[in-house]
C-alpha positions in Angstrom: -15.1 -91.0 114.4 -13.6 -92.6 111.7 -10.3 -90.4 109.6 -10.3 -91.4 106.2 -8.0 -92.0 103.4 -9.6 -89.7 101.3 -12.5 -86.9 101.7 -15.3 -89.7 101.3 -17.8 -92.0 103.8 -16.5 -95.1 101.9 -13.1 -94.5 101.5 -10.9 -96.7 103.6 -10.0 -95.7 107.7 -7.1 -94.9 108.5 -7.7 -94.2 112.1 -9.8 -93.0 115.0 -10.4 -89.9 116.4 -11.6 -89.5 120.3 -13.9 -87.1 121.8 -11.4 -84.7 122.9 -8.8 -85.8 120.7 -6.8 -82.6 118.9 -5.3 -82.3 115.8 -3.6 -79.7 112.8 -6.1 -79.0 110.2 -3.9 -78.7 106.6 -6.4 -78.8 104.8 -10.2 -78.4 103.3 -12.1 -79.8 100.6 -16.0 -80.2 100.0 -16.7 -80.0 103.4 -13.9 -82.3 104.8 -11.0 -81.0 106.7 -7.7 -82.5 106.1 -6.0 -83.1 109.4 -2.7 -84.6 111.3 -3.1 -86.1 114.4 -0.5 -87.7 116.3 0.8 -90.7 113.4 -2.5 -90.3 111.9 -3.3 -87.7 108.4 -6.1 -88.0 106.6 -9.7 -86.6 106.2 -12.7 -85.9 109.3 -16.3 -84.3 108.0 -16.2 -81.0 109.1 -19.1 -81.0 110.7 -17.8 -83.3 113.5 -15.0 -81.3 114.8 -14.4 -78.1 116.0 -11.8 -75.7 114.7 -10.3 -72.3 116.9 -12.3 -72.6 119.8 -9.7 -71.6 122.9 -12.1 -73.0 125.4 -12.9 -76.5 123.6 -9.2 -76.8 123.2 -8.1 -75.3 126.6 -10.5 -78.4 127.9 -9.1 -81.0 125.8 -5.8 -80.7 127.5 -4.6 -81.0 130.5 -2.3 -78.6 131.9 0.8 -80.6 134.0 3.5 -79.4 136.6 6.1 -82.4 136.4 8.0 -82.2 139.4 12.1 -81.5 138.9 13.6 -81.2 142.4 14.0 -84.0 145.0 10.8 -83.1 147.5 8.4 -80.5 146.3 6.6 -78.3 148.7 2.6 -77.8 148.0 1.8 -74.3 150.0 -1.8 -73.5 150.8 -0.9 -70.0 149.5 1.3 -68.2 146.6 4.5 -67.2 149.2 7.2 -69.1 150.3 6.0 -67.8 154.0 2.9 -70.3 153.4 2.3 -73.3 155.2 3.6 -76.3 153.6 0.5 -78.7 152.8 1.9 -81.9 151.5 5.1 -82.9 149.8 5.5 -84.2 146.1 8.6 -86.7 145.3 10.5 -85.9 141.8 9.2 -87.2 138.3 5.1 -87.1 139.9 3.1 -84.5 138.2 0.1 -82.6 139.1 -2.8 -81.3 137.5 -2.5 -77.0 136.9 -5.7 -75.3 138.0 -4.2 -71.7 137.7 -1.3 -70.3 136.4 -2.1 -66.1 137.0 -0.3 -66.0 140.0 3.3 -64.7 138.8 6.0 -67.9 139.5 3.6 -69.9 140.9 1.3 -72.8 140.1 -2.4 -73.4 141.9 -2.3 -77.3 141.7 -4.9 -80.5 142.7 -3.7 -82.8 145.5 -5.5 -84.7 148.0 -5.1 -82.1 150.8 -7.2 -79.8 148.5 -5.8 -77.3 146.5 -2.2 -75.6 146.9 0.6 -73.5 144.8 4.2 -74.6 143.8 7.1 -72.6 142.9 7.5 -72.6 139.2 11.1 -72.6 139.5 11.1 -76.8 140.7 8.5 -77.7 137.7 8.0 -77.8 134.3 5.1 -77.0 132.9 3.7 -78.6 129.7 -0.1 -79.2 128.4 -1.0 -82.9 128.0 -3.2 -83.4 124.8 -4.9 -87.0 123.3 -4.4 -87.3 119.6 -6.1 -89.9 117.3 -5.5 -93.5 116.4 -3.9 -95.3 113.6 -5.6 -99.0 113.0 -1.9 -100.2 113.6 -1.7 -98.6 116.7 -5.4 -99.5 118.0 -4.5 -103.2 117.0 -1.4 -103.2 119.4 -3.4 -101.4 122.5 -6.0 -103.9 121.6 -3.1 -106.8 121.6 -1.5 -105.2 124.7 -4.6 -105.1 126.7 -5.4 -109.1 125.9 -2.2 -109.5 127.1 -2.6 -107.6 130.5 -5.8 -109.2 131.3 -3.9 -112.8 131.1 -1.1 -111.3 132.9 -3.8 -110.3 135.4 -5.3 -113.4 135.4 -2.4 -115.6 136.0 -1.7 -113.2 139.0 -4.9 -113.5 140.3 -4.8 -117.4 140.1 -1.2 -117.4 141.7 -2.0 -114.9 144.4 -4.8 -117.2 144.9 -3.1 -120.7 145.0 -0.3 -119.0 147.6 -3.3 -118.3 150.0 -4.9 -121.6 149.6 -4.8 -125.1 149.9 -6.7 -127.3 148.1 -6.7 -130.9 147.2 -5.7 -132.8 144.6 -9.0 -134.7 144.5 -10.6 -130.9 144.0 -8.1 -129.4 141.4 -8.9 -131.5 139.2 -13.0 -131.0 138.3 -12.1 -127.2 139.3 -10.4 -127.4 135.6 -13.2 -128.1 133.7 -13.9 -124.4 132.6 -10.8 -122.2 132.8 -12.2 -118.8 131.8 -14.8 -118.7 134.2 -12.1 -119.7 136.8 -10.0 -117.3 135.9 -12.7 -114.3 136.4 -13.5 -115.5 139.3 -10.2 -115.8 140.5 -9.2 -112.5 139.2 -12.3 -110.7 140.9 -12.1 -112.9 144.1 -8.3 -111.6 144.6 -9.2 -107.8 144.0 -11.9 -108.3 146.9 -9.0 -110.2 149.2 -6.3 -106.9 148.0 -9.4 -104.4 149.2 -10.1 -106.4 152.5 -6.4 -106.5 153.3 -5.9 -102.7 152.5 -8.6 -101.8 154.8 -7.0 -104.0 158.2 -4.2 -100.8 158.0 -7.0 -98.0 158.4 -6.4 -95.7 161.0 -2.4 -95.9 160.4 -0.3 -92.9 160.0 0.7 -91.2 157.2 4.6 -90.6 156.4 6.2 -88.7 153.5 8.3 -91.4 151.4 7.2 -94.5 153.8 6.1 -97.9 152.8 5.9 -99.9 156.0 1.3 -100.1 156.4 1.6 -100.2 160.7 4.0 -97.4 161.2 3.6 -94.9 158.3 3.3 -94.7 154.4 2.4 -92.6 151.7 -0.1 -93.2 149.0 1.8 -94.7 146.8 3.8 -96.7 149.0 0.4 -97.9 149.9 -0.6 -99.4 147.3 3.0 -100.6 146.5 3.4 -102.4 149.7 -0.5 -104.1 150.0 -0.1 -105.7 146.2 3.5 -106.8 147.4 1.7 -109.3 150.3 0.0 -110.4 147.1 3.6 -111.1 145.1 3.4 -108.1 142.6 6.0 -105.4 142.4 4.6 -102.0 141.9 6.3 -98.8 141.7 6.6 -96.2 144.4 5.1 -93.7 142.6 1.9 -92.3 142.0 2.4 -91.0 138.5 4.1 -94.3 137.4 1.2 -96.4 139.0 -0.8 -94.5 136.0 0.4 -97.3 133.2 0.6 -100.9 135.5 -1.6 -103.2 135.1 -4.3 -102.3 132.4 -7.0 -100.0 132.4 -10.8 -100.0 132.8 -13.4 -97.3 132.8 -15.0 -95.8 136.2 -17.9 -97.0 135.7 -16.3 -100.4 135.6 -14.3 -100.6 138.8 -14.2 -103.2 141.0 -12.0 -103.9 144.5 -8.7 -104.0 144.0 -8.7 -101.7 141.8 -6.0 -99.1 141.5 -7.2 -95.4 141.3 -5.5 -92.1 140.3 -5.6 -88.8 140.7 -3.1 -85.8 140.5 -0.7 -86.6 142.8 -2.0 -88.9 144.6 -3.3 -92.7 144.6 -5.8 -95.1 146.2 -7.5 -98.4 146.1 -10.8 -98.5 145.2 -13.1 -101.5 147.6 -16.3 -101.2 146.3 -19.5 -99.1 146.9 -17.9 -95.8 145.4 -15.7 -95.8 148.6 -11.6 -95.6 148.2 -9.1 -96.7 150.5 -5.6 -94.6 150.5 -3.0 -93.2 152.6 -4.5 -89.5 152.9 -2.4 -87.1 154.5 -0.3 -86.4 158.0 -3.6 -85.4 159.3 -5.9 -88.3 158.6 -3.6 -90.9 157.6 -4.8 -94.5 156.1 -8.5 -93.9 155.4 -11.6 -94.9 153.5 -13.4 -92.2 151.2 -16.5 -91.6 149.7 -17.5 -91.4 146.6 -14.3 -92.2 145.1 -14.7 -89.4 142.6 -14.1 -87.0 145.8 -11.3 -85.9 143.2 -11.3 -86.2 139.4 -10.3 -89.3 138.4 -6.9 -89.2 135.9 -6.9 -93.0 135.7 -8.3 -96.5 136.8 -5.4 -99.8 136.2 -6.3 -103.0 137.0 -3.9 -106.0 138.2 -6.0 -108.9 139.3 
């Protein structure tokens, strides 16, 4: 919904605000609230928002353990006797399920659900705010640019792979922005076909080689590098490469997050991803098995 200059329908926007977007009410008039919101103050109909409800805003966030030691042990219980269930590297975070176990933390991560020791995370609550028009015309003018980022990706990912002739290339030019969808969604199918050759591989805390062991996000990181783009080895940090797209838009190649962990999605609701030391390199299904924090797409 629209936040306007002043407490009217045809007064001037000044931004957008989100389902689930939060905000400080400062003040009321004729059925308007007065609100700030991230860079954004102005006026929302007060019908259209909701003001001191816990649970509304308890859902709107989302609670975070950012991780501050070098390894971080997941334990299937609240004890430091528990079994260790996975291993988080330093600056991931994970989602907070529960906090009403004294010093502890119940957390999401793709072995399930386990508890970390407060004492190697800070906690914080991540919340969405609303949208200035400046600041919707640059994500608007960031995104273009992605997408012919992505595109020019796609097309040299696809011209390093190929050969063609020079009698071809040239009535192949006639209509570059079909091309270059088809490019771009031809080389997310080739990144999902080459990710799944590696299923059945091992798992390995911190690895990035896809015959003898990796973890998720050396995964991902090392089947986009046989395609010539760098990617970080991290699986909070693949959160904001590329540029995103809805879930109900994915395609293969794309890259999907969750807490703590990260996959590739290959079509037909099925994931690929490094899983665990149990199961290693494996497909899933449906790929919301976990929720989904985020879907980036490179190609």
């Amino acid at each position: 919904m629209n936040v306007r200059k002043k407490p009217t329908t045809d007064s001037k926007a000044v931004g957008k605000l989100y389902k689930n977007n939060v905000g400080t009410v400062i003040g009321e008039k004729d059925g308007w609230y007065k609100i700030k919101s991230g860079s954004v103050t102005g006026y929302v109909k007060s019908e259209f928002v909701s003001i001191g409800d816990e649970k509304k805003l308890k859902k709107a966030g989302r609670r975070v353990a950012l991780v501050e030691t070098e390894t971080l042990k997941v334990r299937k219980g609240a004890s430091q006797k528990a079994e260790v269930i996975t291993l988080v590297p330093e600056g991931d975070d994970l989602t907070v399920l529960d906090e009403s176990k004294d010093g502890w933390a119940k957390v999401s991560v793709d072995e399930g659900k386990g508890y970390v020791s407060t004492d190697y995370v800070t906690l914080s609550t991540e919340y969405t705010y609303a949208e200035s028009a400046a600041e919707e015309k640059a994500r608007l003018q960031k995104e273009k640019e992605e997408r012919e980022a992505a595109d020019r990706a796609a097309q040299k990912a696809e011209s390093a792979s190929q050969t063609t002739s020079s009698g071809s290339s040239q009535s192949q030019s006639s209509d570059s922005s079909v091309q270059d969808s088809s490019s771009a969604s031809s080389t997310g199918s080739a990144v999902a076909s080459y990710a799944g050759q590696f299923v059945g591989n091992p798992y390995v805390y911190g690895g990035t080689s896809l015959t003898n062991g990796t973890d998720c996000s050396g995964f991902v990181m090392s089947v986009y590098a046989h395609f010539g783009v760098s990617l970080p080895h991290s699986s909070s940090a693949l959160r904001s490469v590329g540029y995103g797209v809805s879930t109900s838009n994915m395609q293969p190649g794309d890259i999907v997050c969750y807490s703590g962990h990260v996959a590739i999605y290959v079509g037909n609701n099925t994931i690929v991803h490094a899983s665990n030391a149990r199961d290693g390199i494996k497909y899933t299904s449906p790929a919301n098995y976990r929720t989904i924090l985020a879907v980036r797409r490179i190609f």
